[in-house]
N, C-alpha and C positions, 0 to 999 in steps of 0.2 A: 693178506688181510681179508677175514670175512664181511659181511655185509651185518651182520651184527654183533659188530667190534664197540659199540656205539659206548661211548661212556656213558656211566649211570649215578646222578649226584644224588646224593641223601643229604637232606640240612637238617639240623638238630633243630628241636623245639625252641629253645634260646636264640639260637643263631635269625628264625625266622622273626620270632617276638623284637630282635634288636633289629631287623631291618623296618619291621612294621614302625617303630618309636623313633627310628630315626627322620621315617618318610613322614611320620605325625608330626614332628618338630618342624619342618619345614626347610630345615636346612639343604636338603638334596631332595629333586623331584626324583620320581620314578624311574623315568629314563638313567637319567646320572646315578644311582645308586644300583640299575641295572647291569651297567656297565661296568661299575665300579668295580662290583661282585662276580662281575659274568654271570646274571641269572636273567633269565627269559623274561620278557613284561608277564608273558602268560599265569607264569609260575606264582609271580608278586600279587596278580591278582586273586590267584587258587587262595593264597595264603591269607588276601584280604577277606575273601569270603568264608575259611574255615576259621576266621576267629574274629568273625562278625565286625568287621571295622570297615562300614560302608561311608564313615565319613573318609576313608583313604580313595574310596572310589573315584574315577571321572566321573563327573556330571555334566548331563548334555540340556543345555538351556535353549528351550525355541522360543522365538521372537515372532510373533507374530501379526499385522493389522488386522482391523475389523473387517479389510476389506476381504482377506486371505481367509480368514473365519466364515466371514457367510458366501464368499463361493466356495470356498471349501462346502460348506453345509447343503447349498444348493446343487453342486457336485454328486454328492450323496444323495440328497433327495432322487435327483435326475436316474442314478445307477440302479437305488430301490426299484421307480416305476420302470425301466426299463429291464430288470430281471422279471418284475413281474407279467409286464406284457409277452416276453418270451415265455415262460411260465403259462400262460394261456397258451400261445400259440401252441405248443408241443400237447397240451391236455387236447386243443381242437384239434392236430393229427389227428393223438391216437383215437377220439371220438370218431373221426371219419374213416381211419381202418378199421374200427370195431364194425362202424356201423356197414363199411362192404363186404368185410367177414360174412353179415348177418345175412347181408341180401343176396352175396356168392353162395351162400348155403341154402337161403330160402327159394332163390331161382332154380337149384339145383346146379349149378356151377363148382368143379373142381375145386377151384383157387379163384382167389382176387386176382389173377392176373388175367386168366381169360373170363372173367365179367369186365376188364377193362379193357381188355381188348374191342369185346362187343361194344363196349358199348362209348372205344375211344377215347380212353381216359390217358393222360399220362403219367407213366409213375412220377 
């Protein structure tokens, strides 16, 4: 047996519309009609979204307090100012290699590495 022996199902246009009308009726969830038929949850879904029946969907309901809401927000807030202070710090680097670039070249120094050398800097 090869390794792409795999069976390959085709469901007729009718055949998908009477699973979808059954799963609308309520009588069998998804699962159970999954089964039923041997077809993948995946599949049922493919077939809910190609013929726009997003009330067959799960829906995911979050429950929230006001408490979860505003640290959540204050969470957020906190994340902003702190990309932002990193955000500086990386701009004041690169200012401070620019600015030894300028003075290893206006000294007349090679590289920034022996102006730091002299003058004991660490990288």
């Amino acid at each position: 047996m090869y390794k792409n022996d795999k069976v390959i199902r085709r469901y007729s246009e009718p055949f998908k519309l009477k699973i979808l009308a059954e799963l609308s009726t309520g009588k069998h969830t998804k699962s159970e009609l999954c089964k039923l038929y041997s077809i993948a949850p995946t599949t049922v879904n493919e077939w809910i979204k190609k013929y726009n029946r997003k009330d067959l969907m799960n829906t995911r309901v979050k429950v929230e307090t006001k408490d979860e809401i505003s640290r959540i927000k204050a969470l957020q807030k906190e994340n902003e100012q702190l990309k932002k202070l990193l955000l500086k710090k990386d701009l004041d680097a690169m200012v401070l290699d620019s600015y030894l670039e300028v003075a290893a070249e206006d000294l007349g120094y090679k590289s920034v590495a022996d102006l730091k050398k002299k003058l004991s800097i660490k990288p």
